[in-house]
PDBQT receptor file of N, H, CA, C and O in Angstrom, charges set to zero:
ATOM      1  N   UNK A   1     -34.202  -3.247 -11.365  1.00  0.00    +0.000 N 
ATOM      2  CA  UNK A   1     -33.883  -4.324 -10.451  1.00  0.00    +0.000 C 
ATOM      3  C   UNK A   1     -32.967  -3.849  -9.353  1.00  0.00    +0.000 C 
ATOM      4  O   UNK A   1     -32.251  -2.860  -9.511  1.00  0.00    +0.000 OA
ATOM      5  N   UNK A   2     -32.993  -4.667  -8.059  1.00  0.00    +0.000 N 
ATOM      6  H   UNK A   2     -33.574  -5.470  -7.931  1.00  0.00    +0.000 HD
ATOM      7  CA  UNK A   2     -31.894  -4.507  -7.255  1.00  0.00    +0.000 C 
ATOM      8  C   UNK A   2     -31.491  -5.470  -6.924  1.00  0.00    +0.000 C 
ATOM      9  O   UNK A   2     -32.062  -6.543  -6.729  1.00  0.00    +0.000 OA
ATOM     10  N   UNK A   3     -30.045  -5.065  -6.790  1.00  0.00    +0.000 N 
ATOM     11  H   UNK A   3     -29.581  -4.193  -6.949  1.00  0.00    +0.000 HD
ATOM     12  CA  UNK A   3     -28.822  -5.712  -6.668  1.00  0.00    +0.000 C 
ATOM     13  C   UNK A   3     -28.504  -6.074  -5.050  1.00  0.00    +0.000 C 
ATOM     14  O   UNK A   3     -28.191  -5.224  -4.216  1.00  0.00    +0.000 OA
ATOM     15  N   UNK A   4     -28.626  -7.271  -4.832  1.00  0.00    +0.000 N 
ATOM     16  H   UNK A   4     -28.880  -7.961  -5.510  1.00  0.00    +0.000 HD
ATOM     17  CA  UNK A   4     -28.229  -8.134  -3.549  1.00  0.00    +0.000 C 
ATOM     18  C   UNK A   4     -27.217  -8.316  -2.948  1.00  0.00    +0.000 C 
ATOM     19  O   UNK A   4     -27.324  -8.646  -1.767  1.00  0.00    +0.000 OA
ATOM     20  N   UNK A   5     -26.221  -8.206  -3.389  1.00  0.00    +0.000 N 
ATOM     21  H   UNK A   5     -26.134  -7.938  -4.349  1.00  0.00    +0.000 HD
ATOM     22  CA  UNK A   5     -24.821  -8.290  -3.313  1.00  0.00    +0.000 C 
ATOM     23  C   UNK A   5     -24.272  -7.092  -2.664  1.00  0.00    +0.000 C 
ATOM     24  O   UNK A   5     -24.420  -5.871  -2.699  1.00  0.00    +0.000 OA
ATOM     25  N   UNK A   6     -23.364  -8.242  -1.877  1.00  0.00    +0.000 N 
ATOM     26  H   UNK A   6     -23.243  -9.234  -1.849  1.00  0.00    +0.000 HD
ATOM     27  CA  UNK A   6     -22.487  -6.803  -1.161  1.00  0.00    +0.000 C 
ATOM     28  C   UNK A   6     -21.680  -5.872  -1.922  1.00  0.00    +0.000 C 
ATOM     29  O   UNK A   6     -21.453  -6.006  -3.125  1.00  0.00    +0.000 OA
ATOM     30  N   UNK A   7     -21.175  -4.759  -1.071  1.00  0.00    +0.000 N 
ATOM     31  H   UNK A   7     -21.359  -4.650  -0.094  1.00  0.00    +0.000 HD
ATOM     32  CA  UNK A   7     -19.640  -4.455  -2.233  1.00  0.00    +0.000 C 
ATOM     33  C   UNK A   7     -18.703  -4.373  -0.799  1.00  0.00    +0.000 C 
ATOM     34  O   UNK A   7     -19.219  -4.205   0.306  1.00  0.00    +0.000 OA
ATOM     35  N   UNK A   8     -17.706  -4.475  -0.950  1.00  0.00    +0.000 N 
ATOM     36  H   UNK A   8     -17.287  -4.611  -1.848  1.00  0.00    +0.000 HD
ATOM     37  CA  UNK A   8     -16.617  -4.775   0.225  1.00  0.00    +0.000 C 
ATOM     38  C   UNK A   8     -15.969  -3.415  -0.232  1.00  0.00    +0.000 C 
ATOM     39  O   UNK A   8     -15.739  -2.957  -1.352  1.00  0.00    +0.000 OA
ATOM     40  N   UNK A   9     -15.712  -2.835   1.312  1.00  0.00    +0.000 N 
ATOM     41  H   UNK A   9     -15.898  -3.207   2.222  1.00  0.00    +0.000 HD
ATOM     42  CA  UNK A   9     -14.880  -1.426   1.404  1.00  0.00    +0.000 C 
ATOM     43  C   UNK A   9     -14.150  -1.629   2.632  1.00  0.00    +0.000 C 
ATOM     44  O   UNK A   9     -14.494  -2.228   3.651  1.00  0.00    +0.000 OA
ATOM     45  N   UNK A  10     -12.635  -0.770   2.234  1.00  0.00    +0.000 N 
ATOM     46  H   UNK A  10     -12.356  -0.283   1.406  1.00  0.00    +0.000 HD
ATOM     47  CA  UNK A  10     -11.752  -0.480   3.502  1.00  0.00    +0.000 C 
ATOM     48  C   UNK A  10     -11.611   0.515   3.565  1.00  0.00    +0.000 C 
ATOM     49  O   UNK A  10     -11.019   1.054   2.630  1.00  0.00    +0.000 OA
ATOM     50  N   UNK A  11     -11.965   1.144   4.439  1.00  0.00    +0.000 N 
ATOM     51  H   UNK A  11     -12.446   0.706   5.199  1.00  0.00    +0.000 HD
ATOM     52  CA  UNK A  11     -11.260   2.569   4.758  1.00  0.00    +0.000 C 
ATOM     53  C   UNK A  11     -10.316   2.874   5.610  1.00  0.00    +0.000 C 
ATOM     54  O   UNK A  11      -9.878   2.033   6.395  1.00  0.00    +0.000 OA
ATOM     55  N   UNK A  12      -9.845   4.213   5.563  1.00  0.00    +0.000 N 
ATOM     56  H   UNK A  12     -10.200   4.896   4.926  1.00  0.00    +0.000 HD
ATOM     57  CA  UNK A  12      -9.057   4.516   6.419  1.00  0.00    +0.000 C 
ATOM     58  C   UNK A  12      -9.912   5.139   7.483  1.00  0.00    +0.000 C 
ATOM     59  O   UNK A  12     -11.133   5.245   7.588  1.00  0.00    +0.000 OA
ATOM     60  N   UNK A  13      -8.310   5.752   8.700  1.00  0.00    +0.000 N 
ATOM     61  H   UNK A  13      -7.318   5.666   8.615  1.00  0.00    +0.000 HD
ATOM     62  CA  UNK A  13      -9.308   6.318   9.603  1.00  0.00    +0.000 C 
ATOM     63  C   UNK A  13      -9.885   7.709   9.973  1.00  0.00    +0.000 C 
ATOM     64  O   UNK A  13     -10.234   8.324  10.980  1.00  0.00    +0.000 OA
ATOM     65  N   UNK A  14      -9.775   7.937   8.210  1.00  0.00    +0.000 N 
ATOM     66  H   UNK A  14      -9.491   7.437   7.392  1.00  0.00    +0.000 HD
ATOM     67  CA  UNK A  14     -10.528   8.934   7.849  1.00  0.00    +0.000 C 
ATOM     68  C   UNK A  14     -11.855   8.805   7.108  1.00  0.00    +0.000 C 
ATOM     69  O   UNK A  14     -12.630   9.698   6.765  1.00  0.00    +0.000 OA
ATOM     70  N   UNK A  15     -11.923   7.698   6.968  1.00  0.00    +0.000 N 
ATOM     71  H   UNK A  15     -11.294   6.973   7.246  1.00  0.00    +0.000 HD
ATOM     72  CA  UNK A  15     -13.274   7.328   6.156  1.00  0.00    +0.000 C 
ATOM     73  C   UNK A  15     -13.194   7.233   4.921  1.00  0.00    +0.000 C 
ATOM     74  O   UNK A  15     -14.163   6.864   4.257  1.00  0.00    +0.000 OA
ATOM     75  N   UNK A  16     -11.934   7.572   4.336  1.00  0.00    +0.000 N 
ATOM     76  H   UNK A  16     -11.147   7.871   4.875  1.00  0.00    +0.000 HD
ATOM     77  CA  UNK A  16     -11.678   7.524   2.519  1.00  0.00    +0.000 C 
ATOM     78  C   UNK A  16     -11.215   5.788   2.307  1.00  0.00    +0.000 C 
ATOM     79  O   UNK A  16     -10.649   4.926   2.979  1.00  0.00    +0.000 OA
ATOM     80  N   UNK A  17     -11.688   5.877   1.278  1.00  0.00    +0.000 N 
ATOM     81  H   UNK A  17     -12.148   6.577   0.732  1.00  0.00    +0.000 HD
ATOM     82  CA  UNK A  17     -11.262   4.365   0.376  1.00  0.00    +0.000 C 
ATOM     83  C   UNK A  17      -9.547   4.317   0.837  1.00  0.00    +0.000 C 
ATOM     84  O   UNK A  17      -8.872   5.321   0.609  1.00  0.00    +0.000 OA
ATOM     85  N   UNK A  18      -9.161   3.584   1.229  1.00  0.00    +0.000 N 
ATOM     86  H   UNK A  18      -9.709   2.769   1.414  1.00  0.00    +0.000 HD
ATOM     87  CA  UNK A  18      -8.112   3.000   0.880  1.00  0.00    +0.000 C 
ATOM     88  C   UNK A  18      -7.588   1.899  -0.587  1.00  0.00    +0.000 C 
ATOM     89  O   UNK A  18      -6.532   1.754  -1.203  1.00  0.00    +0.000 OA
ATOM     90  N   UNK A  19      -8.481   1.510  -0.644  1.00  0.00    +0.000 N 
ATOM     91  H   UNK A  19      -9.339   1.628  -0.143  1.00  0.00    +0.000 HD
ATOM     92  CA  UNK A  19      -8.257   0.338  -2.068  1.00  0.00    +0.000 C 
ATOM     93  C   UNK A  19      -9.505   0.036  -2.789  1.00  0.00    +0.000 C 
ATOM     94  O   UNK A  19     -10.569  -0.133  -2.192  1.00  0.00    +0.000 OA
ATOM     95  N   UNK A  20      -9.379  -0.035  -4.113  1.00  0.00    +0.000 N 
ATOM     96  H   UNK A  20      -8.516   0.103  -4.598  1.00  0.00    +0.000 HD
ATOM     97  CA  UNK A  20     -10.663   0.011  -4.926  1.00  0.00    +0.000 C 
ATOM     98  C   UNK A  20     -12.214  -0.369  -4.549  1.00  0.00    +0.000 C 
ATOM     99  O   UNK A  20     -12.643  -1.122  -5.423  1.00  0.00    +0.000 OA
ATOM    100  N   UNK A  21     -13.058  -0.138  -3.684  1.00  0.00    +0.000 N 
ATOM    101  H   UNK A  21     -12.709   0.474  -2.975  1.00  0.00    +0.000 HD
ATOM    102  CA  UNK A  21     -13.919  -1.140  -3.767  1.00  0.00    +0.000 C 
ATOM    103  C   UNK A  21     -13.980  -2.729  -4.316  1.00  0.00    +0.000 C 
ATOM    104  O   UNK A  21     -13.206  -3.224  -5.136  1.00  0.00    +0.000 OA
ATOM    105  N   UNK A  22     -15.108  -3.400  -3.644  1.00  0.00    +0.000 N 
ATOM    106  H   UNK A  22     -15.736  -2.998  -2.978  1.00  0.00    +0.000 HD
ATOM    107  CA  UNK A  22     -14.704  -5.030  -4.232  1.00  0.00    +0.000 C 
ATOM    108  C   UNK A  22     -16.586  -5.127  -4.085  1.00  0.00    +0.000 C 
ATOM    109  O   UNK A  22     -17.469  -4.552  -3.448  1.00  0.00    +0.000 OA
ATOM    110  N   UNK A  23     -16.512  -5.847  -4.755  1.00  0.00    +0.000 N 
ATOM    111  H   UNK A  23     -15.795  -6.314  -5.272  1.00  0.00    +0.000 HD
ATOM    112  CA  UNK A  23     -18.471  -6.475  -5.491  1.00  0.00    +0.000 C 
ATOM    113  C   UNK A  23     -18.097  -7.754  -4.868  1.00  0.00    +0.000 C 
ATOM    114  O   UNK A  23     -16.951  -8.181  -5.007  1.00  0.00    +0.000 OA
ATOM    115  N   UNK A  24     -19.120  -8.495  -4.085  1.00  0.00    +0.000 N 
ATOM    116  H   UNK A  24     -20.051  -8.149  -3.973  1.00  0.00    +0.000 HD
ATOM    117  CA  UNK A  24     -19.223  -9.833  -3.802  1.00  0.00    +0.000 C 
ATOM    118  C   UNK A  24     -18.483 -10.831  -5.142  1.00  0.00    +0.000 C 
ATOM    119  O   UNK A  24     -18.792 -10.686  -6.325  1.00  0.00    +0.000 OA
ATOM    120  N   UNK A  25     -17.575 -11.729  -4.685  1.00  0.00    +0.000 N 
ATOM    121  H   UNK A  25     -17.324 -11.847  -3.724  1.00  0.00    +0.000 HD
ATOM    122  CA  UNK A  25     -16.967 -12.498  -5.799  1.00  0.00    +0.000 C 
ATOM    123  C   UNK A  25     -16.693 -13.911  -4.937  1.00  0.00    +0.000 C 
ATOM    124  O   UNK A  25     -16.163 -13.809  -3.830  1.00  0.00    +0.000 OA
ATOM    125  N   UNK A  26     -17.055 -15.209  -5.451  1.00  0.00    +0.000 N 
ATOM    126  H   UNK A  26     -17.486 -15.292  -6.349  1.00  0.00    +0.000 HD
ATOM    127  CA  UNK A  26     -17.067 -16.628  -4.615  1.00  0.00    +0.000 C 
ATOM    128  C   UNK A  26     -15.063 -16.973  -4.895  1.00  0.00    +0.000 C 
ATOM    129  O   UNK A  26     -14.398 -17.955  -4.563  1.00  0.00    +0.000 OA
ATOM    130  N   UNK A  27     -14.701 -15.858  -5.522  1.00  0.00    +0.000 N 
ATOM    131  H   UNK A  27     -15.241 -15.061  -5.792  1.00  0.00    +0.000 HD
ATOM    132  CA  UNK A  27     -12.928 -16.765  -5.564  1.00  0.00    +0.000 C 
ATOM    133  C   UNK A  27     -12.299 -15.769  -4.099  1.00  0.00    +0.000 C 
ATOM    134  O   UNK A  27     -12.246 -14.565  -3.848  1.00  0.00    +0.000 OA
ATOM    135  N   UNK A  28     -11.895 -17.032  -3.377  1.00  0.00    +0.000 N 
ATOM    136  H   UNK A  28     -11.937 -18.010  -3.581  1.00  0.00    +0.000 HD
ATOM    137  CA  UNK A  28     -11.250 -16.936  -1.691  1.00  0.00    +0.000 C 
ATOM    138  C   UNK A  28     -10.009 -16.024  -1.880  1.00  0.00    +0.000 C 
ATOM    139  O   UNK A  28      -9.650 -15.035  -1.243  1.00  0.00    +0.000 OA
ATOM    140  N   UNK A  29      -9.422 -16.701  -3.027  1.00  0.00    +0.000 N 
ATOM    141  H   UNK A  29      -9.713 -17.505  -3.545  1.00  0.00    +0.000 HD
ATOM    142  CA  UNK A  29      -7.697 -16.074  -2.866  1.00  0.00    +0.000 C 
ATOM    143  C   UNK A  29      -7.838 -14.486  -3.468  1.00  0.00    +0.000 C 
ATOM    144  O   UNK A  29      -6.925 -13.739  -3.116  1.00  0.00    +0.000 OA
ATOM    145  N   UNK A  30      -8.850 -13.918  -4.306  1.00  0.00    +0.000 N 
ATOM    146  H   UNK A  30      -9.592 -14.525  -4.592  1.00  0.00    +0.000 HD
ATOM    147  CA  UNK A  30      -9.032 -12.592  -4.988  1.00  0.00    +0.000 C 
ATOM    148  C   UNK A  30      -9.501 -11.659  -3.598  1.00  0.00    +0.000 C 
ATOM    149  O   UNK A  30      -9.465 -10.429  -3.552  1.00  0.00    +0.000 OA
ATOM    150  N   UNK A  31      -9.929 -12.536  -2.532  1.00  0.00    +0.000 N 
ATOM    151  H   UNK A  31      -9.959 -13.535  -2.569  1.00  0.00    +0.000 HD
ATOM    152  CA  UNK A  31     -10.776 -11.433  -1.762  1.00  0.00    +0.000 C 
ATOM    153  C   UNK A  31      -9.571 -11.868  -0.457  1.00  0.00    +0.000 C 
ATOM    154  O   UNK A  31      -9.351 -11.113   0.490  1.00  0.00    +0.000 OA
ATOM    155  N   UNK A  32      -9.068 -12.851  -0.593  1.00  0.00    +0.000 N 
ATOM    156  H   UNK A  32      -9.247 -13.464  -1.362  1.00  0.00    +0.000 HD
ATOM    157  CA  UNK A  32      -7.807 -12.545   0.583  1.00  0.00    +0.000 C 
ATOM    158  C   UNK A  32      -6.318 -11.477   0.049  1.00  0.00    +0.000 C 
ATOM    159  O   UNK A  32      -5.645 -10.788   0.815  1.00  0.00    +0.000 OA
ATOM    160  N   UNK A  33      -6.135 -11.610  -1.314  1.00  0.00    +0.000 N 
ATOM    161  H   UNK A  33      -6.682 -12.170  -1.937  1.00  0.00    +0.000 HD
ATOM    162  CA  UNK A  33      -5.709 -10.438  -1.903  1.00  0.00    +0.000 C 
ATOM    163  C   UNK A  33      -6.488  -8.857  -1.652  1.00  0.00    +0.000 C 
ATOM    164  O   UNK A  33      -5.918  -7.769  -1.578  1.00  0.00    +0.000 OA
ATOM    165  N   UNK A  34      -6.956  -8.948  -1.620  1.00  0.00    +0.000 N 
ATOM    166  H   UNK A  34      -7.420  -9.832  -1.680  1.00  0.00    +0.000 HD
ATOM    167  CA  UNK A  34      -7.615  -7.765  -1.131  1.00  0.00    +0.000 C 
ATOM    168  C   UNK A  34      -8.046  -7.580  -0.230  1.00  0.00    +0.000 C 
ATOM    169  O   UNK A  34      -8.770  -6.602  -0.044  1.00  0.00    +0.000 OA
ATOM    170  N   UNK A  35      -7.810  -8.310   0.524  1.00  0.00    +0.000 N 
ATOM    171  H   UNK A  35      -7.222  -9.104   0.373  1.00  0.00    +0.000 HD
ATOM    172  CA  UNK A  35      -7.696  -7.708   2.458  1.00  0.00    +0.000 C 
ATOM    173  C   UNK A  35      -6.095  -7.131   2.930  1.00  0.00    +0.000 C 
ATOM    174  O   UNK A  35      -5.762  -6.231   3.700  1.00  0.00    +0.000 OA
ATOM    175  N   UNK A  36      -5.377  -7.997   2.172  1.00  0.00    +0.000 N 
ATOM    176  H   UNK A  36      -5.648  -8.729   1.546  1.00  0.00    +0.000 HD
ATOM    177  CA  UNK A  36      -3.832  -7.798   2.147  1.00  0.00    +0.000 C 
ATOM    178  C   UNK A  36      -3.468  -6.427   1.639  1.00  0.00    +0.000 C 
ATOM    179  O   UNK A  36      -2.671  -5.739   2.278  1.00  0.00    +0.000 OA
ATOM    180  N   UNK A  37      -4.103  -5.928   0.336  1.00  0.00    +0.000 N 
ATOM    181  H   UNK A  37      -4.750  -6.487  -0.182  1.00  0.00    +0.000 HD
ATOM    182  CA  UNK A  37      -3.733  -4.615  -0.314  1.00  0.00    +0.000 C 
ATOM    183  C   UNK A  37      -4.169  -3.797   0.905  1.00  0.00    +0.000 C 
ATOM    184  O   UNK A  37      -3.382  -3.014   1.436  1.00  0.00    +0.000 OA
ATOM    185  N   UNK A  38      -5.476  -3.981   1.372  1.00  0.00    +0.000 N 
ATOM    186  H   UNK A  38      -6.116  -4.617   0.940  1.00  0.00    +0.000 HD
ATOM    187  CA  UNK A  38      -6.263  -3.511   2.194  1.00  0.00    +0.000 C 
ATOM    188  C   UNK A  38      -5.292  -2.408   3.310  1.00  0.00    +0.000 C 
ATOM    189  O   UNK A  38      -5.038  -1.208   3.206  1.00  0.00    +0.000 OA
ATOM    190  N   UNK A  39      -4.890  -3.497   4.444  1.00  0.00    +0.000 N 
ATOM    191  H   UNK A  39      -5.097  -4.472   4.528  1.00  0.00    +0.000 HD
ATOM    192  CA  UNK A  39      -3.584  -4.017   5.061  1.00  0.00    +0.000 C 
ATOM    193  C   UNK A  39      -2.399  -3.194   4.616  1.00  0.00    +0.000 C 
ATOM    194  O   UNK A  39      -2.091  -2.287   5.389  1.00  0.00    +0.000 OA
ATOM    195  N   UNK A  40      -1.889  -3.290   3.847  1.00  0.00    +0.000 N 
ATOM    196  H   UNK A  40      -2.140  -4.027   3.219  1.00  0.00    +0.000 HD
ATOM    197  CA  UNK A  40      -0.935  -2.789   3.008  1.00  0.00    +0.000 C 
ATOM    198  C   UNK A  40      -0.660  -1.414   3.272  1.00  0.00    +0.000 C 
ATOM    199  O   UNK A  40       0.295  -0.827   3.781  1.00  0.00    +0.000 OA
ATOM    200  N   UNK A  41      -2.450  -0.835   2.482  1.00  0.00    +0.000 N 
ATOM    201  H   UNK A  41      -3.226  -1.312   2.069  1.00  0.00    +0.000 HD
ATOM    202  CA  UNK A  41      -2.653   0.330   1.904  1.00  0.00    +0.000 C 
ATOM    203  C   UNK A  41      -2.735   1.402   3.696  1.00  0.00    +0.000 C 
ATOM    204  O   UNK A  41      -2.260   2.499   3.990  1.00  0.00    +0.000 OA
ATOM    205  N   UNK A  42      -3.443   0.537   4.388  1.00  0.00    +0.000 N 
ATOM    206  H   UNK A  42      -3.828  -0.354   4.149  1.00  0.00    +0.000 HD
ATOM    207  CA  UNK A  42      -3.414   0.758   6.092  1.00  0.00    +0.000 C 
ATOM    208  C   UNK A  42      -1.936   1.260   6.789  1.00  0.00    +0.000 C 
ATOM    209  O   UNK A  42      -1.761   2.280   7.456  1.00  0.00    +0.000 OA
ATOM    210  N   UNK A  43      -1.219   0.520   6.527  1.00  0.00    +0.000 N 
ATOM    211  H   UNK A  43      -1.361  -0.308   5.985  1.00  0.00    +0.000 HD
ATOM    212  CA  UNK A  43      -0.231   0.470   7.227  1.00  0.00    +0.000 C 
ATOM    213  C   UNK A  43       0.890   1.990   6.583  1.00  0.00    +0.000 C 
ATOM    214  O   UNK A  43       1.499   2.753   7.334  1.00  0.00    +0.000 OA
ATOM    215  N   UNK A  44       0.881   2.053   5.225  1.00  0.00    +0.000 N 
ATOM    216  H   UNK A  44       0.387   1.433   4.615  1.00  0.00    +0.000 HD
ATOM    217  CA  UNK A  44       1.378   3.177   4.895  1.00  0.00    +0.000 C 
ATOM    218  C   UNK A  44       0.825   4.631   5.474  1.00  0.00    +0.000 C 
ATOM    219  O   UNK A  44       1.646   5.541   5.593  1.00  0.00    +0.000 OA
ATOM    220  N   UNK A  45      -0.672   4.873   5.864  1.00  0.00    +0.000 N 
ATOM    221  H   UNK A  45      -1.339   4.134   5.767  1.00  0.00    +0.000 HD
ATOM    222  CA  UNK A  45      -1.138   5.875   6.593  1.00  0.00    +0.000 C 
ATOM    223  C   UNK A  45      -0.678   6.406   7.963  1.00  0.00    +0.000 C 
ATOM    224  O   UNK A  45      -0.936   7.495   8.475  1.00  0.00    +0.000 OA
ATOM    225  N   UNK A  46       0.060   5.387   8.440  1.00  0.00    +0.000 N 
ATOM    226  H   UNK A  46       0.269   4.502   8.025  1.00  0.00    +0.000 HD
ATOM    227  CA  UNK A  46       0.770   5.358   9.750  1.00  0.00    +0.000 C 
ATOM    228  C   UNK A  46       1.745   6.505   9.832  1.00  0.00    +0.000 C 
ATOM    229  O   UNK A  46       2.434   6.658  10.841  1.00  0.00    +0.000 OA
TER     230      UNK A  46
């Protein structure tokens, strides 16, 4: 089978993961948490 679903990635601006990958998930506050780590994880590369 294949799988429909997104997976959500941030990278840096090197192209590496910054924060774990994320699989499509319908809870708002888990995936605004993880724009924030996202963010976070961004801002320390500086």
């Amino acid at each position: 089978g294949v799988n429909g679903q997104p997976n959500y990635l941030i990278l840096g601006r090197d192209g590496q993961e910054l924060v774990p990958k994320r699989a499509y998930n319908l809870d708002v506050e888990a995936y605004i948490d993880f724009l924030k780590s996202g963010v976070e994880a961004y801002n320390k590369t500086k």
